[in-house]
ZABA-999706 format. One line per field, with one value per residue (C-alpha): residue in three letters; residue number from 1; z, y, x. Coordinates in Angstrom, 3 decimals, always signed. Layout:
code: ALA:...
pos: NUM:...
Z: Z:...
Y: Y:...
X: X:...
This chain:
code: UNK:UNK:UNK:UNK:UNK:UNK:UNK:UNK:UNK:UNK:UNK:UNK:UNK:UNK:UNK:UNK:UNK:UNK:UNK:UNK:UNK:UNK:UNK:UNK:UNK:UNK:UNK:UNK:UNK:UNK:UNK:UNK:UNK:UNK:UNK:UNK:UNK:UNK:UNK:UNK:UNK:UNK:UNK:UNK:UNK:UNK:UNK:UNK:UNK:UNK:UNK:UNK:UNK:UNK:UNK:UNK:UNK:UNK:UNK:UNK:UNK:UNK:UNK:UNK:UNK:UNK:UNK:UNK:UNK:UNK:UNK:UNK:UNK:UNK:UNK:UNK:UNK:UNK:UNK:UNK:UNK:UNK:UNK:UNK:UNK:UNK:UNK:UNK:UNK:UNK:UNK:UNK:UNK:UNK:UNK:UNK:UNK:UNK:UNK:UNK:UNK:UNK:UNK:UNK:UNK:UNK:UNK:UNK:UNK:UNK:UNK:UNK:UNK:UNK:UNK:UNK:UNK
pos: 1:2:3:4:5:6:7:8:9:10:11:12:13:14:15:16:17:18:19:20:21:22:23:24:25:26:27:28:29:30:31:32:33:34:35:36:37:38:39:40:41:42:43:44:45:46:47:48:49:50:51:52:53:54:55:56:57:58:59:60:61:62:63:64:65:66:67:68:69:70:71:72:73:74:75:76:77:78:79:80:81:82:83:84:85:86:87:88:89:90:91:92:93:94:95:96:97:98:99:100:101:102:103:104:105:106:107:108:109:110:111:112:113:114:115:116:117
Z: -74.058:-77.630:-79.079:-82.864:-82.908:-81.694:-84.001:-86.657:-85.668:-85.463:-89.122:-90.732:-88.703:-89.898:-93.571:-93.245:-91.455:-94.597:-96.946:-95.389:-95.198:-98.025:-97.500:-100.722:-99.520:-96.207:-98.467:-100.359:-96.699:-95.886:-98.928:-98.767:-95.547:-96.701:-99.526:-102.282:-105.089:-108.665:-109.331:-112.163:-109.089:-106.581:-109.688:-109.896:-106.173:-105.825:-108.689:-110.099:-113.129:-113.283:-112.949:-110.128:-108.209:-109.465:-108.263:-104.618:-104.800:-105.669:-102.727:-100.080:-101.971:-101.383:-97.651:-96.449:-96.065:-99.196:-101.320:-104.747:-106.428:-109.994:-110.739:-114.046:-116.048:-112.670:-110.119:-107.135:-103.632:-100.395:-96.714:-95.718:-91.683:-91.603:-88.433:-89.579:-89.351:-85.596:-86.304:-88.481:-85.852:-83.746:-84.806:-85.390:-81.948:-81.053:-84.139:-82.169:-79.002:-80.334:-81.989:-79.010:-77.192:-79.403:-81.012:-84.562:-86.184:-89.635:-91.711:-91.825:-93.707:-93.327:-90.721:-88.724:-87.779:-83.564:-83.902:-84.070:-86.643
Y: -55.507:-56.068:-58.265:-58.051:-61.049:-62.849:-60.368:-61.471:-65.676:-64.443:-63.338:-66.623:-68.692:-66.569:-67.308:-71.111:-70.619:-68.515:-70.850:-73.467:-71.595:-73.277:-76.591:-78.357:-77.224:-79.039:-81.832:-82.456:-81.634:-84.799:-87.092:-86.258:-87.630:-91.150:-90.933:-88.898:-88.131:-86.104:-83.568:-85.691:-88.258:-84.837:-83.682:-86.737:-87.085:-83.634:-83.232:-79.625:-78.822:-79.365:-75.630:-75.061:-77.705:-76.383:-73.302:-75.098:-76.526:-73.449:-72.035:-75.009:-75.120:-71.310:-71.582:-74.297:-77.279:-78.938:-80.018:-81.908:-83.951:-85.417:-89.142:-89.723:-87.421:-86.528:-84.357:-85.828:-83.896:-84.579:-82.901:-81.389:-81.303:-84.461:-82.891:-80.427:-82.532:-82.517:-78.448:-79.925:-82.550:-79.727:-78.019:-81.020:-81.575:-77.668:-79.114:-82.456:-80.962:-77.498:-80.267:-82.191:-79.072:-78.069:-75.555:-75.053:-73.315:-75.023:-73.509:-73.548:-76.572:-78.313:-81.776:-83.240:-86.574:-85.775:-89.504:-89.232:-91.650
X: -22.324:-22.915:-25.614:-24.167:-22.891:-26.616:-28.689:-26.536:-26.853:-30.745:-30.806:-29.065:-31.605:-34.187:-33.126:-32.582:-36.373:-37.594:-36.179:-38.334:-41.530:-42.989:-45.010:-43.135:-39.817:-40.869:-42.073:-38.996:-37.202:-38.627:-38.433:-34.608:-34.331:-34.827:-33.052:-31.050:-32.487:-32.966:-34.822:-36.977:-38.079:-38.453:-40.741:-42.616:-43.311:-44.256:-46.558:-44.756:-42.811:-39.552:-38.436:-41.008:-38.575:-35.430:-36.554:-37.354:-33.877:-31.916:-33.439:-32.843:-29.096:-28.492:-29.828:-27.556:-30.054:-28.772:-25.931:-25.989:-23.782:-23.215:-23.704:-23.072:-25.902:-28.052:-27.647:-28.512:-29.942:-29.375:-29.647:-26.588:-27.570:-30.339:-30.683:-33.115:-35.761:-35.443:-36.381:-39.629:-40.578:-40.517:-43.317:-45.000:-45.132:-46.813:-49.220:-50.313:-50.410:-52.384:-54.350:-55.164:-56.379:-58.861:-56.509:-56.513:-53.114:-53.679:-55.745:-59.416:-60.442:-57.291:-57.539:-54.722:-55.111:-53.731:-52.056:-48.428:-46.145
């Protein structure tokens, strides 16, 4: 039997999982699940130069999670699966539940509330 076919499945999820590896690509994961948006209000919400978010985009873009579209002068982002965030809530759930444990897998200094919502 050949497993090519699930090594190669295993690599694209590992590059939609890469491309989210960042805690403002999770961020802006998350804004865009409420609502489209530009990249001037994703700039203002995450507090980072405009090409620092571009960049984030242009990674989420090339990884499948988003698309954009014009409207009129802006470009405007949304989630291309909204599902995704059932991946995120995911691990927020290990989080919580490491959380309510005792076990920490944040990093040292950093405080998670263990109340979900």
């Amino acid at each position: 039997m050949s497993y090519e076919k699930e090594k190669g499945l295993a690599e694209a999820r590992a590059l939609v999982m890469k491309a989210l590896a960042h805690p403002t690509r999770i961020f802006m994961v998350d804004l865009l699940t409420k609502n489209c948006l530009s990249v001037s209000e994703l700039t203002e919400a995450v507090g980072a130069d405009v090409s620092t978010v571009s960049k984030h985009l242009s990674i989420l873009k090339q990884a499948g999670i988003l698309v954009d579209r014009k409207e009129g002068n802006r470009v405007l982002y949304t989630l291309k699966c909204p599902c995704i965030m059932e991946f995120v809530h995911c691990i927020d759930d290990v989080i919580y539940q490491d959380a309510e444990q005792g076990i920490s897998c944040v990093l040292p200094g950093a405080r998670i509330s263990v109340k979900k919502g």
